[in-house]
mmCIF file of the N, C-alpha and C atoms, coordinates in Angstrom:
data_MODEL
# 
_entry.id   MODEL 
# 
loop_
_atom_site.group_PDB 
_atom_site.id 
_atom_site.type_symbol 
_atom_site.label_atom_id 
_atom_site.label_alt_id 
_atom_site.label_comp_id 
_atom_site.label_asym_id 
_atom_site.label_entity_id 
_atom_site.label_seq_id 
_atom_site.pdbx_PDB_ins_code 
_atom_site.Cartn_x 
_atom_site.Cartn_y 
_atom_site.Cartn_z 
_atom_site.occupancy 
_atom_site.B_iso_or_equiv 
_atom_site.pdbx_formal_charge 
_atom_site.auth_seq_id 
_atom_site.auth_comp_id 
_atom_site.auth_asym_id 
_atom_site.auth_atom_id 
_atom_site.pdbx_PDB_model_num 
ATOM 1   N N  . UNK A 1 1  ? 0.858   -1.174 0.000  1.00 0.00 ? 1  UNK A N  1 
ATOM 2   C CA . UNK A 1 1  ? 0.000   0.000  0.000  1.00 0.00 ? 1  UNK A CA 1 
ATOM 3   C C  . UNK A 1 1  ? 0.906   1.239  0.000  1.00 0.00 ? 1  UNK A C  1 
ATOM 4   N N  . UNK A 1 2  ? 0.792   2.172  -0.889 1.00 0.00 ? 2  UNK A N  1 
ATOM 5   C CA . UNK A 1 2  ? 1.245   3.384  -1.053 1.00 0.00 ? 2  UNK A CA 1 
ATOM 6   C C  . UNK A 1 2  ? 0.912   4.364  -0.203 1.00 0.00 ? 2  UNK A C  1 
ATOM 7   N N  . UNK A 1 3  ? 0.078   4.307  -0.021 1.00 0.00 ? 3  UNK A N  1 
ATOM 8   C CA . UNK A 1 3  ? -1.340  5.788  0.581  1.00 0.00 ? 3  UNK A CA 1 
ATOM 9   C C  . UNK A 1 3  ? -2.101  5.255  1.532  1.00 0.00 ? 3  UNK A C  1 
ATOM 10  N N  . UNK A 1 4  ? -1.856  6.059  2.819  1.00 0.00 ? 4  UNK A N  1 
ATOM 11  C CA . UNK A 1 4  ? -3.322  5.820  3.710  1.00 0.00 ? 4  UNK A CA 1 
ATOM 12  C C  . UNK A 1 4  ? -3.425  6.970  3.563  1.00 0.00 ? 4  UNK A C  1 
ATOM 13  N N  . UNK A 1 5  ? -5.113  7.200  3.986  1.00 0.00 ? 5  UNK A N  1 
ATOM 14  C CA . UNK A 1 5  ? -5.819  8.387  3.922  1.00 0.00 ? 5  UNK A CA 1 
ATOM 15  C C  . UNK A 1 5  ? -6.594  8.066  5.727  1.00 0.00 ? 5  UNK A C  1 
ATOM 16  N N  . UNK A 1 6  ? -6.520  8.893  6.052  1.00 0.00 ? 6  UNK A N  1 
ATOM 17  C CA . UNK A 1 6  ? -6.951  9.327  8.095  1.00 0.00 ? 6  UNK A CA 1 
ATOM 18  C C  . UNK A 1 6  ? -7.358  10.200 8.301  1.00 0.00 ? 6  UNK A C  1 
ATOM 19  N N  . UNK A 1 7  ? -8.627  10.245 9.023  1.00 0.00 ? 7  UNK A N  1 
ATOM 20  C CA . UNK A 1 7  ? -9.197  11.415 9.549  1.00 0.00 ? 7  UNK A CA 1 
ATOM 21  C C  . UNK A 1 7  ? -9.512  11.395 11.290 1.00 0.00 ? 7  UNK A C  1 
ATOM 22  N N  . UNK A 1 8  ? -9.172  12.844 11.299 1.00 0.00 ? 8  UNK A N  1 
ATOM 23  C CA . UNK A 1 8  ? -9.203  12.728 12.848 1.00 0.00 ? 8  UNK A CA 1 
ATOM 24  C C  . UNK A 1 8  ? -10.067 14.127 13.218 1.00 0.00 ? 8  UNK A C  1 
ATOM 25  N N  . UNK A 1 9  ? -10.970 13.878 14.104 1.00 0.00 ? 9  UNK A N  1 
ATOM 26  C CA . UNK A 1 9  ? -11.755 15.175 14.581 1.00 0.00 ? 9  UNK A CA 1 
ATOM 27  C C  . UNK A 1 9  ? -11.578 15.387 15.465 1.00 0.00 ? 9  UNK A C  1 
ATOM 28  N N  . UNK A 1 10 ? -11.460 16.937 15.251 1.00 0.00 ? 10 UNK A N  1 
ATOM 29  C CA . UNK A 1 10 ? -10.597 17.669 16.773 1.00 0.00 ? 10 UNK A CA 1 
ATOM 30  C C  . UNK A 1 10 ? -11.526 18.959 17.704 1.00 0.00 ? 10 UNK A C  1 
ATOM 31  N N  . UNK A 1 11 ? -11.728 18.532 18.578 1.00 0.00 ? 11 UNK A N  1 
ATOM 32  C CA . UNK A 1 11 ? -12.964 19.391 19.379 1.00 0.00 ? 11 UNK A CA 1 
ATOM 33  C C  . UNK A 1 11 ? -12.158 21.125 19.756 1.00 0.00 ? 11 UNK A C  1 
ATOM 34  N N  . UNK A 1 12 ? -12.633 21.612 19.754 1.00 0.00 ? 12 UNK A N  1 
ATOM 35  C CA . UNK A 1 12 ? -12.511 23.333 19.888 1.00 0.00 ? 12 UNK A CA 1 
ATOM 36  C C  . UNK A 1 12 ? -12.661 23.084 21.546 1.00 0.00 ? 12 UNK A C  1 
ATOM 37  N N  . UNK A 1 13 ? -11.635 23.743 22.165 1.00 0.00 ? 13 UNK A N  1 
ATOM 38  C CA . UNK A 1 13 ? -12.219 23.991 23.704 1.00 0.00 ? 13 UNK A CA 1 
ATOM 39  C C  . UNK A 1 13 ? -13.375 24.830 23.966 1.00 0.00 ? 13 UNK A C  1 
ATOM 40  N N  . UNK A 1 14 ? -13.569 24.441 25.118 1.00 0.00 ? 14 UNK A N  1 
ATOM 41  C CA . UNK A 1 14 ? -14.885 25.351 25.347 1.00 0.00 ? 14 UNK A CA 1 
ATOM 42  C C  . UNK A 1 14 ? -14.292 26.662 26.219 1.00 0.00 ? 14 UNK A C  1 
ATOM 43  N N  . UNK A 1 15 ? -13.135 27.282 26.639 1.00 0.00 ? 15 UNK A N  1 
ATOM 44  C CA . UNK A 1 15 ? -13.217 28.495 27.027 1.00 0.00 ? 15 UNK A CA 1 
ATOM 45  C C  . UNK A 1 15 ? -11.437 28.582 26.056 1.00 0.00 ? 15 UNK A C  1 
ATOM 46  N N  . UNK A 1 16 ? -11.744 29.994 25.699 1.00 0.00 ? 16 UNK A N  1 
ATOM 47  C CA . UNK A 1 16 ? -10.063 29.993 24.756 1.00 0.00 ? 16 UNK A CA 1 
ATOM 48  C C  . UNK A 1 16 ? -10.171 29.454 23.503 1.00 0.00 ? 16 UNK A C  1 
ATOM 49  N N  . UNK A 1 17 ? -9.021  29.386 22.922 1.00 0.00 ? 17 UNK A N  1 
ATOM 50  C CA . UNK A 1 17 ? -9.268  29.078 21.193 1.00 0.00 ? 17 UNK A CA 1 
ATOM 51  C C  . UNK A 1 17 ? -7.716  28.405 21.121 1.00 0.00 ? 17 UNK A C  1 
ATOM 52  N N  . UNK A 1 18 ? -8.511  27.518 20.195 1.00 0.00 ? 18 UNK A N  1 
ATOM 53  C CA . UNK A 1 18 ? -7.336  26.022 19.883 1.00 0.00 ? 18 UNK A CA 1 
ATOM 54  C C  . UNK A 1 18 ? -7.953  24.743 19.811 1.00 0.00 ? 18 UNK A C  1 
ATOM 55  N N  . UNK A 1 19 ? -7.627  24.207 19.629 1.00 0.00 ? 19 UNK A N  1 
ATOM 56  C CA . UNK A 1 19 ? -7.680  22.190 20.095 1.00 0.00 ? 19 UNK A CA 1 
ATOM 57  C C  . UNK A 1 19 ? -8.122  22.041 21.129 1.00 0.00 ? 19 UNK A C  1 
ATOM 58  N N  . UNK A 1 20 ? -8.638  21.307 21.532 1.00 0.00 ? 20 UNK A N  1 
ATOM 59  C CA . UNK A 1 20 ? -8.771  20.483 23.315 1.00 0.00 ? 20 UNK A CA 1 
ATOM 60  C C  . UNK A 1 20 ? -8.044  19.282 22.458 1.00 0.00 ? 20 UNK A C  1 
ATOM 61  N N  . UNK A 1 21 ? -7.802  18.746 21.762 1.00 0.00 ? 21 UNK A N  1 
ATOM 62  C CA . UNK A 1 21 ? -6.790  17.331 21.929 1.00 0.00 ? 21 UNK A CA 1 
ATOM 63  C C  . UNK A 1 21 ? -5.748  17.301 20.603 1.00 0.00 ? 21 UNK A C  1 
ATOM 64  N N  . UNK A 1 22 ? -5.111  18.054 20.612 1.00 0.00 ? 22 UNK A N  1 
ATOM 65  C CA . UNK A 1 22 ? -4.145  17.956 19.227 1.00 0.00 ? 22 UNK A CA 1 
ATOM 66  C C  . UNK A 1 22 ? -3.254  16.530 19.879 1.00 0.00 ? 22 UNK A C  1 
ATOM 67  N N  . UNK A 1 23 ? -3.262  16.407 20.675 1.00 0.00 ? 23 UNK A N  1 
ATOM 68  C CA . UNK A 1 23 ? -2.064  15.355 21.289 1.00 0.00 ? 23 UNK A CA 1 
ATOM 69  C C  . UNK A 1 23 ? -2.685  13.988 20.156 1.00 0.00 ? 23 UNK A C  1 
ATOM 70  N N  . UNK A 1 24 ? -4.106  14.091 20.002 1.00 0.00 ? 24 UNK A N  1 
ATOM 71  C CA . UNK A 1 24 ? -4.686  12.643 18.763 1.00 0.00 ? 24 UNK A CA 1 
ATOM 72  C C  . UNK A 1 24 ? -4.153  13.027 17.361 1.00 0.00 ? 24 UNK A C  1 
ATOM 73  N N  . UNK A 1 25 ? -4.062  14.396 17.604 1.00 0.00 ? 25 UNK A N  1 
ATOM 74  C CA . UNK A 1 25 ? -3.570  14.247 16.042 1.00 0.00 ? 25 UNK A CA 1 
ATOM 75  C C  . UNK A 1 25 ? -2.195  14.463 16.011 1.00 0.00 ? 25 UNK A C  1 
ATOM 76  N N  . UNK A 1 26 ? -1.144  14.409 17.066 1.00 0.00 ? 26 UNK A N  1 
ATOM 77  C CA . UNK A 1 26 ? -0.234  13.837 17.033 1.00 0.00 ? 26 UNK A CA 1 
ATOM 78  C C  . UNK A 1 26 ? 0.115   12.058 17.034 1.00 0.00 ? 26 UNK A C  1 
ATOM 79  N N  . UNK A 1 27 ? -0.451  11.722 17.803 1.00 0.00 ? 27 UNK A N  1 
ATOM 80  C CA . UNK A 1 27 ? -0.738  10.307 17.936 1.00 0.00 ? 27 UNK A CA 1 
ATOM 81  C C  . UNK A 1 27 ? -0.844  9.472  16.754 1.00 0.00 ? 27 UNK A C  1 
ATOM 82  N N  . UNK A 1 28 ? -1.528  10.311 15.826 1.00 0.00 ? 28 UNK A N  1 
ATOM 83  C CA . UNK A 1 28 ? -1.607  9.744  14.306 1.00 0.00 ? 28 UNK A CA 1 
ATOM 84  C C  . UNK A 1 28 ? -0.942  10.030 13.566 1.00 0.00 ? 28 UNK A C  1 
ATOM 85  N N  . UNK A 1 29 ? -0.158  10.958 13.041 1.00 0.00 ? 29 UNK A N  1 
ATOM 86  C CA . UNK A 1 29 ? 0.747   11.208 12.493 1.00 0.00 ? 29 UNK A CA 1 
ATOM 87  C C  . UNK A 1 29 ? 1.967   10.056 13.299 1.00 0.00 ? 29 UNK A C  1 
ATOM 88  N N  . UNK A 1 30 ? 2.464   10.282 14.627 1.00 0.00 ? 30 UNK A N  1 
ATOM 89  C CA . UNK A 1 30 ? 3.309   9.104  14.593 1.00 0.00 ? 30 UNK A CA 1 
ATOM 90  C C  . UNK A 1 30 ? 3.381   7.638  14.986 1.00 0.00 ? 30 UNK A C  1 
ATOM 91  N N  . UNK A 1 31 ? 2.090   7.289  14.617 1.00 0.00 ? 31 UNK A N  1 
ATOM 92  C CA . UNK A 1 31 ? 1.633   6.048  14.664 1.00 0.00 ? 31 UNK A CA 1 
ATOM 93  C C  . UNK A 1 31 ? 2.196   5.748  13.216 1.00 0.00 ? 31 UNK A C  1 
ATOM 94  N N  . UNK A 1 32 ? 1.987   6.402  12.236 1.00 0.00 ? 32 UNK A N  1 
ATOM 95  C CA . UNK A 1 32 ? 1.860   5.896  10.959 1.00 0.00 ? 32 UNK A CA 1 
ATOM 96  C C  . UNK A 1 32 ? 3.612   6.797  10.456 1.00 0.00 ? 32 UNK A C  1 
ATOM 97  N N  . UNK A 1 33 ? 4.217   7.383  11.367 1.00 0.00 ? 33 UNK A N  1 
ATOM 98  C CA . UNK A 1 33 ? 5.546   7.449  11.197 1.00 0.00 ? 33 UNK A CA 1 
ATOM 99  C C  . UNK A 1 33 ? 6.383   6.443  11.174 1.00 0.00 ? 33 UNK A C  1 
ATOM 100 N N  . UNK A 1 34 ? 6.351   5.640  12.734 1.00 0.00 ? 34 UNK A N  1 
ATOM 101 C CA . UNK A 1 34 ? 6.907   4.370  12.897 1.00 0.00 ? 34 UNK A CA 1 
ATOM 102 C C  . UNK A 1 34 ? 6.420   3.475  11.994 1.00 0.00 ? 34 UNK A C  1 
ATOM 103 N N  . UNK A 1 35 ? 5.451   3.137  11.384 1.00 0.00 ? 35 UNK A N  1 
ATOM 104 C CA . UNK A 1 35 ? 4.415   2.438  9.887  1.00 0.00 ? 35 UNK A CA 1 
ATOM 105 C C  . UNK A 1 35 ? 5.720   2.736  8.592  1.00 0.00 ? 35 UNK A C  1 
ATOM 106 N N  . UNK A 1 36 ? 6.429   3.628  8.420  1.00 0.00 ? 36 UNK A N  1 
ATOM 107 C CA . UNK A 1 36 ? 7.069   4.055  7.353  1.00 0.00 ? 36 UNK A CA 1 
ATOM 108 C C  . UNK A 1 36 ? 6.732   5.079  6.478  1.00 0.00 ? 36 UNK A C  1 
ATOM 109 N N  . UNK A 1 37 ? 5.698   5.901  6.828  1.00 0.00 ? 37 UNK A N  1 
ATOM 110 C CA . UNK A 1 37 ? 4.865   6.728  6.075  1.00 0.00 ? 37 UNK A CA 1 
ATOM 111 C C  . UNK A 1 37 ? 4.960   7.753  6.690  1.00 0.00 ? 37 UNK A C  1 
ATOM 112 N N  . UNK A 1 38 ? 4.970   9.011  5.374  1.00 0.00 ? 38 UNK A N  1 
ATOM 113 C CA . UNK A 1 38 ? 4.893   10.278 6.189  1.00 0.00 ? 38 UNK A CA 1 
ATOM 114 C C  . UNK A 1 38 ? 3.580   11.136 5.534  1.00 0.00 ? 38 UNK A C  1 
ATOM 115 N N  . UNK A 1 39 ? 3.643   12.018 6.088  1.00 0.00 ? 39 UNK A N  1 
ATOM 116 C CA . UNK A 1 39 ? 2.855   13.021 6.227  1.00 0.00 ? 39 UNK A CA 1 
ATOM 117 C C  . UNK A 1 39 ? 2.769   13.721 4.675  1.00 0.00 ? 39 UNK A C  1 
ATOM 118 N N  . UNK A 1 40 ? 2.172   13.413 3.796  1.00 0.00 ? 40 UNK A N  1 
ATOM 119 C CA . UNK A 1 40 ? 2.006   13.933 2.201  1.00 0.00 ? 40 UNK A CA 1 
ATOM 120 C C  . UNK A 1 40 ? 1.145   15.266 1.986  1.00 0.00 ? 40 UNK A C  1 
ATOM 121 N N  . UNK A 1 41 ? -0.224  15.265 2.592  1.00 0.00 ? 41 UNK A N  1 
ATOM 122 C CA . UNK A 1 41 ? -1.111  16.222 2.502  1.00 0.00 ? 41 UNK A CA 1 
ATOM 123 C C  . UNK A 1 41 ? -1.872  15.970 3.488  1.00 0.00 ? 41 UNK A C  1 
ATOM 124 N N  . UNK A 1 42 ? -2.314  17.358 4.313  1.00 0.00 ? 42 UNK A N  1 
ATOM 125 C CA . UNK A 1 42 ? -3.448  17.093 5.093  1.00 0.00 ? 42 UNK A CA 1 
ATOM 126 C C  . UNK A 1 42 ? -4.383  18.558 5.078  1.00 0.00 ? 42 UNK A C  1 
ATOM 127 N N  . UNK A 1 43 ? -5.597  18.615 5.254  1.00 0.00 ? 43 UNK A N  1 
ATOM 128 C CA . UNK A 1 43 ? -6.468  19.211 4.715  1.00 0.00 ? 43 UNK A CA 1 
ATOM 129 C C  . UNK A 1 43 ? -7.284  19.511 6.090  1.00 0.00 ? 43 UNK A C  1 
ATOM 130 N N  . UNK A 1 44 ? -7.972  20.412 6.217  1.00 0.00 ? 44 UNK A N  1 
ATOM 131 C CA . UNK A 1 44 ? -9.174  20.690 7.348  1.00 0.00 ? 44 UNK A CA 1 
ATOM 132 C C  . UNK A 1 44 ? -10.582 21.342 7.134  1.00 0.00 ? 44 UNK A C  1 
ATOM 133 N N  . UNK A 1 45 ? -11.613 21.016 7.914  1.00 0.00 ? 45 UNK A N  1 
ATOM 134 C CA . UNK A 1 45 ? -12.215 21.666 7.391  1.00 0.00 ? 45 UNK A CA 1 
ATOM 135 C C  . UNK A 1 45 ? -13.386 21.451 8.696  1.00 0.00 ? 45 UNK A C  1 
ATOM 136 N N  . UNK A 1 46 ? -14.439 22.563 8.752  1.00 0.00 ? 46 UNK A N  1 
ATOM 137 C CA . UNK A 1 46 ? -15.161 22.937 9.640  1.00 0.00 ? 46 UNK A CA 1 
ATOM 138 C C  . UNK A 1 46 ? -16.464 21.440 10.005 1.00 0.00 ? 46 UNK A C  1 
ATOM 139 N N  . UNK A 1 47 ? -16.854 20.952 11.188 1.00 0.00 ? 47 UNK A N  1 
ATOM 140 C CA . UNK A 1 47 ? -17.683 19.947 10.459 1.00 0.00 ? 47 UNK A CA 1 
ATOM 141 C C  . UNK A 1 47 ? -19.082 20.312 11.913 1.00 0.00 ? 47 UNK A C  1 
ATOM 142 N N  . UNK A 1 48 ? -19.500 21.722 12.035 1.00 0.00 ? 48 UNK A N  1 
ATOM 143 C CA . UNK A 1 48 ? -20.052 21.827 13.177 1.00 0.00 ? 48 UNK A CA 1 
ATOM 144 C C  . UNK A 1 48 ? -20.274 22.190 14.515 1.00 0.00 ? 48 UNK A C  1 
ATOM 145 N N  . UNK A 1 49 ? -21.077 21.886 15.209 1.00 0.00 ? 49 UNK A N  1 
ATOM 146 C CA . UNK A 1 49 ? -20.403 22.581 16.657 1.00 0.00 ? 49 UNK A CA 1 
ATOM 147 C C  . UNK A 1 49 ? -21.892 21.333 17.098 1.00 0.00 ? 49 UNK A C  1 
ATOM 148 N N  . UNK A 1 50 ? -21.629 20.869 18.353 1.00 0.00 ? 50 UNK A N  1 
ATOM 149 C CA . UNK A 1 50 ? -22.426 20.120 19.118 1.00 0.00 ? 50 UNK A CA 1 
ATOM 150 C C  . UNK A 1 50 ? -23.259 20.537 20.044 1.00 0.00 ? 50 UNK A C  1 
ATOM 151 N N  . UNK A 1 51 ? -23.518 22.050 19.920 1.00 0.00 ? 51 UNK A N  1 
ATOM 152 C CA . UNK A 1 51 ? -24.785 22.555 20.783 1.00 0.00 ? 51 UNK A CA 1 
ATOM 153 C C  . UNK A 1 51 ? -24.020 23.310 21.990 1.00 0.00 ? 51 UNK A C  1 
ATOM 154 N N  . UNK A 1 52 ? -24.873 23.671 22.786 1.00 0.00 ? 52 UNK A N  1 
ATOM 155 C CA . UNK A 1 52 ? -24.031 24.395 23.877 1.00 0.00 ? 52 UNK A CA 1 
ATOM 156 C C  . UNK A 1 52 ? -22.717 24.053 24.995 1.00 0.00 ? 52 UNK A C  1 
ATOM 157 N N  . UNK A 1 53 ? -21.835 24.617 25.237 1.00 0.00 ? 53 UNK A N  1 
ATOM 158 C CA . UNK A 1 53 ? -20.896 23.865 25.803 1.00 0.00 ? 53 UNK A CA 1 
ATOM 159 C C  . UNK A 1 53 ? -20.248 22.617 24.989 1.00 0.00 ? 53 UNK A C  1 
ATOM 160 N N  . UNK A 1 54 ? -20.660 22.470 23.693 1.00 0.00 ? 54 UNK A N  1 
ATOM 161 C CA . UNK A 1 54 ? -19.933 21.246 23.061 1.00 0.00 ? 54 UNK A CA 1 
ATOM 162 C C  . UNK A 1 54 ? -18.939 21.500 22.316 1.00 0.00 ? 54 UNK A C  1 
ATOM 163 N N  . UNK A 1 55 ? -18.738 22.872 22.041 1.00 0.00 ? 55 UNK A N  1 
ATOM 164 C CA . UNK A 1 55 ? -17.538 23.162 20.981 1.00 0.00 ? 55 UNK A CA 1 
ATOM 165 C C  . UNK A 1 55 ? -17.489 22.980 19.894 1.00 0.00 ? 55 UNK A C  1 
ATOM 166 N N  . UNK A 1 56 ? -16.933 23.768 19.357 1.00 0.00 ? 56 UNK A N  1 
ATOM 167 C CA . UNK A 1 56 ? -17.091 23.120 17.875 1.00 0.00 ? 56 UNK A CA 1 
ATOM 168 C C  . UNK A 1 56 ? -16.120 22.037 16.830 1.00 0.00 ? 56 UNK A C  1 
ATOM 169 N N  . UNK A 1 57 ? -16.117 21.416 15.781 1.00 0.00 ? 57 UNK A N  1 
ATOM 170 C CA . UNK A 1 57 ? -15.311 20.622 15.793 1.00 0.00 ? 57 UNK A CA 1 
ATOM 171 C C  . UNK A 1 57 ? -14.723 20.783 14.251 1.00 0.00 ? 57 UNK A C  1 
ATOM 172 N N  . UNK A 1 58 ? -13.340 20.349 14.169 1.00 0.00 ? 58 UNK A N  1 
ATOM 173 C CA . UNK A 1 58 ? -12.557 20.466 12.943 1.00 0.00 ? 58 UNK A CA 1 
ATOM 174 C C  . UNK A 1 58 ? -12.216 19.024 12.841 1.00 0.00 ? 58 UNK A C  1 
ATOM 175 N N  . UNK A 1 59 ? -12.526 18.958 10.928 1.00 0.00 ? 59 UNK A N  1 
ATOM 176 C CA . UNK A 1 59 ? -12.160 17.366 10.712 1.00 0.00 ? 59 UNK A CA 1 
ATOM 177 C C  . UNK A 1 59 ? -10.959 17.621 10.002 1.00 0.00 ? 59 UNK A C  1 
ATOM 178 N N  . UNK A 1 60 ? -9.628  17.256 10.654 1.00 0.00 ? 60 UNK A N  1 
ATOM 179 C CA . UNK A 1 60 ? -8.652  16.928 9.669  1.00 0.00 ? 60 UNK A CA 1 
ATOM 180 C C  . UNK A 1 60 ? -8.315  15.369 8.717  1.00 0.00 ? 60 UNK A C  1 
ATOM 181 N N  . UNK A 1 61 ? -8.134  16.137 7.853  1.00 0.00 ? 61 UNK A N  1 
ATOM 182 C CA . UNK A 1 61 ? -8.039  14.585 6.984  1.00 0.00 ? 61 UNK A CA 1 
ATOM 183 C C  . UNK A 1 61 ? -6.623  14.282 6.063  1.00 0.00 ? 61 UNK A C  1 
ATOM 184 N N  . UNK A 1 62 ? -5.799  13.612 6.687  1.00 0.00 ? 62 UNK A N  1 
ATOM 185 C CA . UNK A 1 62 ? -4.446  13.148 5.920  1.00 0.00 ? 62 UNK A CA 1 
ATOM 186 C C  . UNK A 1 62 ? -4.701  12.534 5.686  1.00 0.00 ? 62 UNK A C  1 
ATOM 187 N N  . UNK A 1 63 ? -3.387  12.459 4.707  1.00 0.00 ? 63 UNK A N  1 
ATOM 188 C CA . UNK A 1 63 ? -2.585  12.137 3.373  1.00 0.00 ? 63 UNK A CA 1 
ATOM 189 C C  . UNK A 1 63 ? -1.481  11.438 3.914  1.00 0.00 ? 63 UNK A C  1 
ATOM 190 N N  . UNK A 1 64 ? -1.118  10.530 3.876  1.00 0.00 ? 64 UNK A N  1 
ATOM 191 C CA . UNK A 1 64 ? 0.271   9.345  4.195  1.00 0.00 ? 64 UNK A CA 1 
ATOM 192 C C  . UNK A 1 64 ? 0.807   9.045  2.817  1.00 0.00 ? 64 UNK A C  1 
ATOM 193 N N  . UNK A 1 65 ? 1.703   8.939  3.072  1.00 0.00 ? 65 UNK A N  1 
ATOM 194 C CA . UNK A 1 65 ? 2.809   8.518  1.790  1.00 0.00 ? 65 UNK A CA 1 
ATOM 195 C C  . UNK A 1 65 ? 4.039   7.537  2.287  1.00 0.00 ? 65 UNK A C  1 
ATOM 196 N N  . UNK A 1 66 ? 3.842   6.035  1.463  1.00 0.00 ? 66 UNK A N  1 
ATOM 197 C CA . UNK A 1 66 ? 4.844   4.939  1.872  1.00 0.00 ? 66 UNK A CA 1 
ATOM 198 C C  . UNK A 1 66 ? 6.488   5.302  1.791  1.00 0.00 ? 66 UNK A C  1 
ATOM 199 N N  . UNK A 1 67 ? 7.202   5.639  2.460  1.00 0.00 ? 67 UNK A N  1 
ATOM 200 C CA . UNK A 1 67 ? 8.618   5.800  2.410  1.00 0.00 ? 67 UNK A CA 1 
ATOM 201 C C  . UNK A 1 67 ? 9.176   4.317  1.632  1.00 0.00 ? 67 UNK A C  1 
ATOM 202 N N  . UNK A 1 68 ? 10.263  4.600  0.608  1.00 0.00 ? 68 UNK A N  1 
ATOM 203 C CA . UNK A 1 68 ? 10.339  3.094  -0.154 1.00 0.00 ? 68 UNK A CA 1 
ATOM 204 C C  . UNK A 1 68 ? 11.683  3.308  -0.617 1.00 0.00 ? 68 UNK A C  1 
# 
């Protein structure tokens, strides 16, 4: 396999601005580092907010590429 493609959704904190868990979308990126694959393209995009106090949420979606 050449290409994985991964998506990971990342919750907006609820007080302040940023991530509440970038540490998952670290986690995935070097999960699939040690795999042999790196990081080719990754893309984001808005997918919502979960109502009050839920934050809102960003879907990132990589691109892996087989090191060979």
């Amino acid at each position: 396999m050449n290409y994985v493609v991964l998506q990971v959704i990342l919750k907006e904190k609820l007080w302040g601005t940023g991530s509440g868990n970038l540490t998952e979308l670290e986690k995935v990126i070097n999960a699939q580092a040690a795999l042999g694959y790196r990081l080719h393209t990754i893309t984001t995009a808005a997918s919502g907010s979960k109502g009050m106090g839920g934050g809102d949420r960003i879907q990132a979606t990589m691109v892996f590429e087989h090191l060979t």
